[in-house]
C-alpha positions, 0 to 999 in steps of 0.5 A, spaced: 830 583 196 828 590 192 820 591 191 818 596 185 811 598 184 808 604 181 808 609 187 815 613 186 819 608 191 827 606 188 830 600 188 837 601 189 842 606 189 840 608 182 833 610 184 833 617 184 828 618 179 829 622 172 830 629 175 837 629 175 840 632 167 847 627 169 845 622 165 850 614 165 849 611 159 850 603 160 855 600 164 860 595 162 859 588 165 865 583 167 866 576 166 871 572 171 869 566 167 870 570 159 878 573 163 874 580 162 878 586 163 881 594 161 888 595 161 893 600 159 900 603 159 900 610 160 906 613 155 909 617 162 908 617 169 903 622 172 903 625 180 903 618 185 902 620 190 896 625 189 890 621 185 883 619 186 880 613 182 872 614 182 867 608 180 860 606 180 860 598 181 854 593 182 856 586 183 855 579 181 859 573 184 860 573 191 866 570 195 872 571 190 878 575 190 877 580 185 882 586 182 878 593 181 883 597 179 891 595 180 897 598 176 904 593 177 907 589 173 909 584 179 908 584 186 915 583 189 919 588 185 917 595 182 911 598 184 905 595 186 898 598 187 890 594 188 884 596 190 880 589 190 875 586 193 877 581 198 874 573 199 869 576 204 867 581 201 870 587 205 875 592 200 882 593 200 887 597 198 894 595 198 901 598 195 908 595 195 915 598 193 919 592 192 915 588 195 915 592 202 908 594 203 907 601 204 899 602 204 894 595 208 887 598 208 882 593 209 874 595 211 870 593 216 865 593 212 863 588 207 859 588 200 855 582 198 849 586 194 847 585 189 842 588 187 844 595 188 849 600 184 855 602 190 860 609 188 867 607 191 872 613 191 879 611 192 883 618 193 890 618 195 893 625 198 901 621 200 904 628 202 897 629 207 901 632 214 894 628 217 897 620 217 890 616 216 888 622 210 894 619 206 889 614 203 882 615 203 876 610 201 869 613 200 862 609 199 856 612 196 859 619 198 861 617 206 869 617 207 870 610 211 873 610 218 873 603 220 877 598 218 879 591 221 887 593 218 889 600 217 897 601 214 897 608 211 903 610 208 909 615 210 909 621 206 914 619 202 911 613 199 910 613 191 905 609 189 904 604 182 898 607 180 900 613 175 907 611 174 908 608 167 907 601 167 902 597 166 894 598 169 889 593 168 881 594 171 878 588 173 885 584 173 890 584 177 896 586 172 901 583 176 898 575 177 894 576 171 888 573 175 883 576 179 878 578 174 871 581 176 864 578 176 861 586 176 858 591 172 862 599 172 859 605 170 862 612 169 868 611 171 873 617 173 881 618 173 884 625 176 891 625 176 895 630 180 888 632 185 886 629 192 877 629 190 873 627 195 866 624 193 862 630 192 865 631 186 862 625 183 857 624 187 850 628 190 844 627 195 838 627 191 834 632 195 827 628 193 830 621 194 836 621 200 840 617 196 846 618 193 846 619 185 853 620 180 852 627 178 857 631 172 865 631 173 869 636 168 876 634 167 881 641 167 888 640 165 892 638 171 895 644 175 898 640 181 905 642 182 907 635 180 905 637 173 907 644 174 915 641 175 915 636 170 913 641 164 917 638 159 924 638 162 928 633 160 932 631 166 936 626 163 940 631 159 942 635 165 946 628 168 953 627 166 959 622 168 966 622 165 965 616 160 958 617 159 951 614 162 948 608 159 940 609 160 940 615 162 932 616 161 931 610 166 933 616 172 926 620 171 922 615 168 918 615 174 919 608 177 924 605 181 925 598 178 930 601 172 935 606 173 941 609 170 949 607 169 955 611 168 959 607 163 966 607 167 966 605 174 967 610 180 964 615 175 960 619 179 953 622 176 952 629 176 945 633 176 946 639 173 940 644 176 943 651 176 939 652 170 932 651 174 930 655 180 929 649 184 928 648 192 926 644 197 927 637 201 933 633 197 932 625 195 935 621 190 934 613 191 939 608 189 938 602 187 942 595 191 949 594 189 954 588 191 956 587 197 961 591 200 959 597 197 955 603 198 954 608 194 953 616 197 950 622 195 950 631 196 946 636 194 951 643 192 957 639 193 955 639 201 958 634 205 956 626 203 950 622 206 951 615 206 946 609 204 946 605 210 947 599 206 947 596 199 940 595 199 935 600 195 934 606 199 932 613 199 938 617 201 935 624 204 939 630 203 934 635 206 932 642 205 936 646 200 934 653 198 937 653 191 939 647 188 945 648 184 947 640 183 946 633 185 951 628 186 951 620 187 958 617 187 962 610 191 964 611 199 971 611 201 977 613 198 979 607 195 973 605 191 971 598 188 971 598 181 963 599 180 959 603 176 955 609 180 947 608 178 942 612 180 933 610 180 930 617 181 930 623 184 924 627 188 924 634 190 920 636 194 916 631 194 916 631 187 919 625 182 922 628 177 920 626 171 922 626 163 915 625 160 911 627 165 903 626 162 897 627 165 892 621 166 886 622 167 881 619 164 873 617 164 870 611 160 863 612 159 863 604 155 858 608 150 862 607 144 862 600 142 867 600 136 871 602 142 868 600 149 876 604 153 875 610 148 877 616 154 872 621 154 876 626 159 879 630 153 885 626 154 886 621 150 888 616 154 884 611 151 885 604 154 884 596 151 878 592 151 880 585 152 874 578 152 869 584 152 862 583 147 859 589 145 857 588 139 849 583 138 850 578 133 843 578 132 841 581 124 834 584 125 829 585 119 832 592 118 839 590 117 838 583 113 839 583 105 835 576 104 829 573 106 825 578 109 819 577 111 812 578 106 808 581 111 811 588 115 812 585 121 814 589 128 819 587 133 828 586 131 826 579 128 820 580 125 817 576 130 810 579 130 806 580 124 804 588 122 799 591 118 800 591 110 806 587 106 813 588 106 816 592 099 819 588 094 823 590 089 823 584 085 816 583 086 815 587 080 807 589 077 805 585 072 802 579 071 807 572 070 812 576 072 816 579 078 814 575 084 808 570 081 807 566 088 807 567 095 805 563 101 806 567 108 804 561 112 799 564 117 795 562 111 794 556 106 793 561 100 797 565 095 798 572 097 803 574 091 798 579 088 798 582 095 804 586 093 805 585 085 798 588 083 798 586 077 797 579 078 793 574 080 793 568 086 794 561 084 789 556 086 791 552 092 789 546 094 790 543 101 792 536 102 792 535 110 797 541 111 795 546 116 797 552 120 801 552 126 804 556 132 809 551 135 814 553 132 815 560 126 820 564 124 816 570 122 809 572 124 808 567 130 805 562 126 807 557 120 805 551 116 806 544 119 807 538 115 807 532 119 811 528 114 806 523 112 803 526 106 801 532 108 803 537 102 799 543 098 798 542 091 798 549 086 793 548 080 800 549 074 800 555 070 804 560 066 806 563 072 811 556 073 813 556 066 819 558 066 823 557 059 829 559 060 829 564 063 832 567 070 827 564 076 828 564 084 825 559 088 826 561 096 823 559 103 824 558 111 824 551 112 824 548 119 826 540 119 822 535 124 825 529 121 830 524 121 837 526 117 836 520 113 832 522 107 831 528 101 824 532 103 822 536 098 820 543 100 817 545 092 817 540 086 814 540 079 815 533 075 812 531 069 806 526 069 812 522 066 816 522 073 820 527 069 824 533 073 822 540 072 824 544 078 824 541 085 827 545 092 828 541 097 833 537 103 837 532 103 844 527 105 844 520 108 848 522 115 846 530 115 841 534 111 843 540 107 839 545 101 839 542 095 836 544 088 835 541 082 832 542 074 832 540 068 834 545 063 834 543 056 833 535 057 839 534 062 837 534 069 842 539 074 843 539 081 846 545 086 847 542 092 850 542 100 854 537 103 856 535 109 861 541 111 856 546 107 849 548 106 847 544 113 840 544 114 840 542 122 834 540 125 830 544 130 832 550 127 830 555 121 833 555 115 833 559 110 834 556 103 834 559 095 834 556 088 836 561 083 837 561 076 842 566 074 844 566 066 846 560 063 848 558 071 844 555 078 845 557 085 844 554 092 843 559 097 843 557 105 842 561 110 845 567 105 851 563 104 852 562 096 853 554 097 854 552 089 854 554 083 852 550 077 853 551 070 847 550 066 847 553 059 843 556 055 836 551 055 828 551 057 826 548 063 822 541 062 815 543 061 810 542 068 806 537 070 798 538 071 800 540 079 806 544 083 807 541 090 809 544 097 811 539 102 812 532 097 814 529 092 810 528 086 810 520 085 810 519 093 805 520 098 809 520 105 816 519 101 821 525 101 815 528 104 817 534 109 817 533 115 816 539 119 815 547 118 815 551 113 814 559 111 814 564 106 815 560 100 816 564 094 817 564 087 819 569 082 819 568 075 825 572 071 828 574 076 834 571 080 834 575 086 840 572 089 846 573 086 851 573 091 852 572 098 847 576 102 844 576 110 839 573 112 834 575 118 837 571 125 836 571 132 841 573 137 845 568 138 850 571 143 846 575 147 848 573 154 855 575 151 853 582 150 857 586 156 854 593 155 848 594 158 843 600 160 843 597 167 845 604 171 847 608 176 842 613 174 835 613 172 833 616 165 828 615 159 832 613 153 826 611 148 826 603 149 826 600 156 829 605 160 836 606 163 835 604 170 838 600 176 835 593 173 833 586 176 838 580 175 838 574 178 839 573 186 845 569 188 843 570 196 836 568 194 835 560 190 835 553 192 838 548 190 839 541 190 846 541 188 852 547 187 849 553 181 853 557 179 852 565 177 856 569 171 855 574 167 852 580 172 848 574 175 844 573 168 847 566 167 846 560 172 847 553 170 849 547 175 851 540 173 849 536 178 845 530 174 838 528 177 840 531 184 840 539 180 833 541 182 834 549 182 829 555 184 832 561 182 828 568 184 829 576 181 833 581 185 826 585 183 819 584 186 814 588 183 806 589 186 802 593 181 803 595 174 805 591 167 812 588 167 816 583 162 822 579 162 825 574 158 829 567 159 832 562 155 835 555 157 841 553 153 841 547 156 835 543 160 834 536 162 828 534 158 821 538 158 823 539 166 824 546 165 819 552 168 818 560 167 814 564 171 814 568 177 813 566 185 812 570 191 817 574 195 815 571 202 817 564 200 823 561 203 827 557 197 831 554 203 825 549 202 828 545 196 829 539 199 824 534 195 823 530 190 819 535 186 820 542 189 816 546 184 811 543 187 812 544 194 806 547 196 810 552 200 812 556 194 806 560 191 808 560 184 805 560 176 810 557 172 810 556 164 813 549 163 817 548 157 812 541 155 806 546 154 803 546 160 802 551 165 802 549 173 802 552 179 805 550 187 799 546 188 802 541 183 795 542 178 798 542 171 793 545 165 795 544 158 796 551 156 801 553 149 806 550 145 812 546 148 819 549 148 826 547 149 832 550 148 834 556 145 827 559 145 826 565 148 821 564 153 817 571 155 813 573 161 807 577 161 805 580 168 800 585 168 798 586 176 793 592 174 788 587 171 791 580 174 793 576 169 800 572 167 801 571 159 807 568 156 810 568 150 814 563 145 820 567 141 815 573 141 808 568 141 803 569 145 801 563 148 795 566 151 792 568 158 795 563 163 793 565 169 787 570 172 786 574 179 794 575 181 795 579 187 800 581 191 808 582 190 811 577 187 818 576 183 820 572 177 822 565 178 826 561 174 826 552 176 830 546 173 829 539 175 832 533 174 839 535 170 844 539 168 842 545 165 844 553 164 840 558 162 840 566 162 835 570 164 834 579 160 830 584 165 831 589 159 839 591 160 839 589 154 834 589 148 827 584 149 826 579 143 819 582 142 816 586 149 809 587 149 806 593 148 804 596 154 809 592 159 815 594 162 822 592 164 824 591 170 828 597 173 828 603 178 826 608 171 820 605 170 817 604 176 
């Protein structure tokens, strides 16, 4: 485990501190689970046997085979290249020709942190005299020498990686398995050049430790690229009758290869042309049995293939290479055609389309997470990646803003003055003529049209809450037995028969069997007015209904749209647009009703909020309600339009700030970040870790007591983390931090949170705080799934405070000391939850608190 403090100490290989100008992004995390992967086919073949692969790897899941980087379309045929890491943790290189293994490099060491950034370079220099040369790994800036298995390859070996087949990162091609549970950064291709890891990577003078540092890809100069200018080889072939797949001899693999068209037609490489010389091979692919095919170099005298297999013939050093010729042994041949795979001189392939592959993925353009950054354009594809929140902040959505400004991405925390309305208008008894916020019982219409004045309102049992808001951290409850807020009826709500909008958020604690009215006006005679409200037998959705002109209208859901589920914020408007009414729920246009050109029913001596006229508890809403609005003359809504939303995928997001350098990037910093410890949890049945070790679940029933712990300890200073239960057993779920000293080993009891070996404070998700001494306080609002629940640690001044959904319950606890850890628990059932250090963006982060990275330290 990692400790952090506010002294200057690093936490892992990122920790080198912000004196670096070389700065990485983000990183872009892979999910085995998601069959997250890059893939790309280059156009043409690059130089394979001189390339080097750089990247900076942080793992998640342990234990498992997992493809890094790999080209090949099989493992048995073709050209087969991998580097991986094995079920035990140690690398791998490995590298196939038709199923012969040429390259089997297997570390000593293993890797199994994962808290730390790691910089594995893989360089490939084949044509090296030096045999253990040909094929070198480096780890943060040191060359591997050890290895329980070391097979280099012979200098004539090709390998897959760079030929023009199909490449995969965190795949292997071949399987189509093998996928990643890591994240990667700053990932560079050279093709054509031998580098070693100083050219990606630098000793900070301050730290010691190995940091990324700047690499500028230049045009590939290497003699591959230098032969390979363009030349189309394949035209230089001839044989009488004509050659079928001519291309195939030069296109750099040896699994295709080309044909005369009549047999016993001997192919002709015509050279005379191109003032070549150097060693002479060709390969040939396997012919029938009996056969043998036989090759010369300036019509010298034949070399024979040893056999019928595919096979290199070597024609040795030539000085001037006029022609190459491939025919049939023997005097009296079969009738066979004459075919040919490839052609190297020099230890050069030749090659039609020869391309320069190299590339650099920075993952910092998120409309396209493979865009190549090296000049190059050799972009690749993104597959079962998420870059994108499907979150809609306040400064993005187009209905059903917050009254107040309000700071946070979803308006969780109020501001200072109110929020600009168009619609609101500045005169009296028109524009907006009502508003009622929910962190008051009173109308603040007046607030923002100034011209006007606020409606008197009478509290029938109602009150405030902070269980449970959309906006503001406080809400209006009704308990669905009567509690309503009367309006003394005024101009304000005769509306005649003109445009009008009614709209608020509603939150339903009530059973789906009954209508609920959210606002209503009915006559003294029990006729409608208008009235907004839920309803549905067997599911609720939004409804409206008026009388307009003496016949009563309604614009409602129904069972497969306009739903309004429990438990949850909805937003629902009412608009009279024109000669027609409209429904909207959660900005989606649900109805449209005509209405024709008539008034409105004229109102009663009262407008209700949270029931109906004629009933008491009947129809009364049940639950929570805010910012309440109506507007006279005015449809606000007139087509579909987006409203506010949580993230609902934020465990999905796979382009993270978590970084092998360190950096202020004006949120919460670029950093090496905490995440959840697969080495350091306890638990009573299997859990299992995905998403960069953000997410763990388990499903073992009432045997699944977990404790999970953060890579990250902290000692001094203000940090903030975030967690969110997507599925918890009852309220047995518990946020908080522990101490690092405690061994989560001794989670064997029935109540393992309250072990008193284990120094914890926690935050339960029934309200209550608790610590390991098993002492349980009533303390803030209870919480379930889908809440985000924020943890406050402030070891500057010893106080833990948490926070629902960007709420604050308060100081939890005082007089904290010493190095402590955050700390997740489940009890007693199945349950997944994930976990933000701030890799990506907090809920709401409290002023003043940091995210827990090696930058902020």
């Amino acid at each position: 485990m990692s400790v952090l403090n506010d002294t200057g100490i690093r936490a892992g290989a990122s920790g080198a501190g912000p004196v670096e100008a070389y700065e990485v992004e983000n990183s872009l995390r892979f999910n085995s689970d998601d069959s997250a992967y890059l893939n790309r086919t280059p156009s043409g073949a690059g130089n394979r046997k001189t390339w080097t692969w750089s990247g900076w790897v942080k793992r998640g899941t342990l234990g498992t085979e997992q493809a890094i980087w790999n080209a090949g379309a099989s493992t048995s045929s073709g050209e087969f290249t991998s580097l991986w890491f094995h079920v035990d943790d140690f690398l791998i290189v490995t590298s196939k020709t038709s199923n012969s293994t040429d390259i089997n490099m297997r570390t000593t060491q293993v890797f199994r942190d994962p808290s730390t950034w790691m910089h594995i370079v893989l360089r490939a220099d084949i044509s090296n005299s030096t045999e253990n040369d040909r094929i070198d790994i480096f780890i943060n800036g040191v060359k591997v020498d050890d290895y329980r298995t070391q097979t280099q390859p012979a200098t004539t070996v090709h390998t897959g990686i760079n030929g023009a087949q199909i490449h995969n990162i965190c795949r292997e091609a071949a399987r189509s398995n093998y996928y990643c549970d890591l994240y990667l950064a700053d990932v560079h291709f050279v093709d054509g050049t031998a580098l070693d890891a100083s050219s990606f990577g630098m000793t900070d003078a301050t730290t010691g430790q190995w940091v990324p540092k700047e690499y500028t890809h230049v045009t590939a100069t290497d003699d591959y690229h230098v032969l390979n200018d363009g030349t189309t080889w394949s035209s230089l072939l001839s044989a009488t009758g004509g050659i079928t797949n001519a291309s195939n001899a030069f296109d750099s693999s040896f699994a295709t290869n080309c044909t005369s068209v009549n047999d016993n037609a001997p192919l002709v490489l015509d050279l005379s042309s191109e003032s070549l010389s150097g060693t002479v091979r060709v390969y040939i692919p396997a012919v029938g049995t009996g056969c043998k095919l036989k090759a010369n170099v300036n019509s010298g005298s034949f070399v024979e293939a040893s056999d019928n297999t595919a096979q290199w013939i070597d024609l040795g050093t030539v000085g001037d290479i006029d022609e190459i010729r491939v025919d049939i042994k023997g005097s009296n041949p079969l009738n066979i055609k004459v075919t040919l795979s490839a052609v190297e001189i020099a230890g050069t392939l030749l090659t039609d389309v020869a391309a320069d592959n190299s590339f650099y993925l920075k993952f910092d353009n998120t409309s396209d997470l493979g865009e190549d950054s090296s000049g190059n354009d050799n972009d690749w594809t993104a597959n079962n990646l998420t870059a994108a929140s499907d979150g809609v902040t306040t400064s993005t959505a187009t209905g059903g803003l917050p009254f107040y400004n309000t700071t946070g991405d979803y308006g969780g925390t109020k501001g200072s003055g109110y929020r600009t309305d168009s619609s609101a208008g500045t005169t009296d008894g028109t524009g907006l003529v009502f508003a009622l916020p929910g962190d008051v019982l009173t109308d603040e219409h007046d607030e923002v049209n100034t011209g006007s004045s606020a409606n008197t309102v009478t509290v029938d049992g109602a009150a405030t809450s902070t269980s449970e808001s959309k906006f503001y951290g406080t809400s209006m409850y009704f308990d669905g037995s009567g509690d309503s807020l009367r309006i003394t009826a005024s101009s304000d709500f005769d509306f005649g028969s003109g445009d009008f909008t009614l709209e608020c958020w509603c939150y339903l604690d009530g059973a789906l069997n009954t209508a609920r009215h959210i606002i209503s006006a009915w006559e003294d005679g029990g006729n409608l007015a208008f009235t907004l409200y839920t309803g549905g037998a067997n599911g609720e959705w939004g409804g409206m209904a008026a009388i307009i002109g003496g016949t009563q209208y309604g614009a409602n859901g129904s069972s497969s749209s306009g739903r309004i589920y429990q438990y949850g914020w909805h937003h629902i408007a009412g608009v009279r647009d024109g000669t027609n009414i409209k429904l909207f729920v959660d900005g989606n246009l649900i109805t449209t009703t005509a209405v024709g050109s008539g008034s409105i029913n004229s109102l009663p001596a009262y407008v209700y909020i949270g029931r109906h006229y004629s009933y008491t508890s009947m129809f009364a809403w049940d639950g929570y309600l805010q910012d309440i609005r109506v507007y006279k003359g005015v449809a606000k809504y007139t087509s579909a339009f987006t409203v506010p939303a949580r993230q609902t995928n934020a465990a999905d997001i796979d382009v993270l700030a978590d970084s092998p350098t360190t950096y202020d990037d004006e949120g919460n910093g670029v950093g090496n970040y905490a995440t959840l410890n697969p080495l350091d949890y306890g638990s009573r049945s299997t859990s299992t870790f995905a998403n960069g070790n953000l997410d763990v679940s388990n499903s073992n029933g009432s045997s699944a007591d977990s404790l999970y712990r953060g890579t990250f300890g902290v000692s001094s200073g203000k940090w903030y983390f975030e967690v969110l239960f997507s599925t918890m057993y009852s309220t047995e779920a518990w946020v908080g931090i522990a101490k690092g000293s405690d061994s989560f080993s001794l989670i064997t009891s029935t109540n393992p949170y309250y072990n008193g070996s284990l120094v914890n404070y926690l935050y339960r998700a029934n309200g209550n705080k608790e610590t390991n001494s098993g002492s349980a306080t009533s303390y803030g609002a209870t919480w379930t799934t889908n809440d985000v629940i924020g943890v406050a640690l402030d070891l500057d001044s010893g106080t833990l405070t948490f926070y629902k959904n960007g709420s604050s319950q308060g100081s939890a606890f005082t007089s904290i000391t010493g190095t402590w850890f955050p700390c997740i628990i489940n009890g007693g059932g199945n349950s997944a939850l994930v976990a933000n250090f701030g890799q990506r963006p907090f809920d709401s982060l409290p002023t003043g608190y940091k995210a827990l990275n090696s930058y902020n330290t």
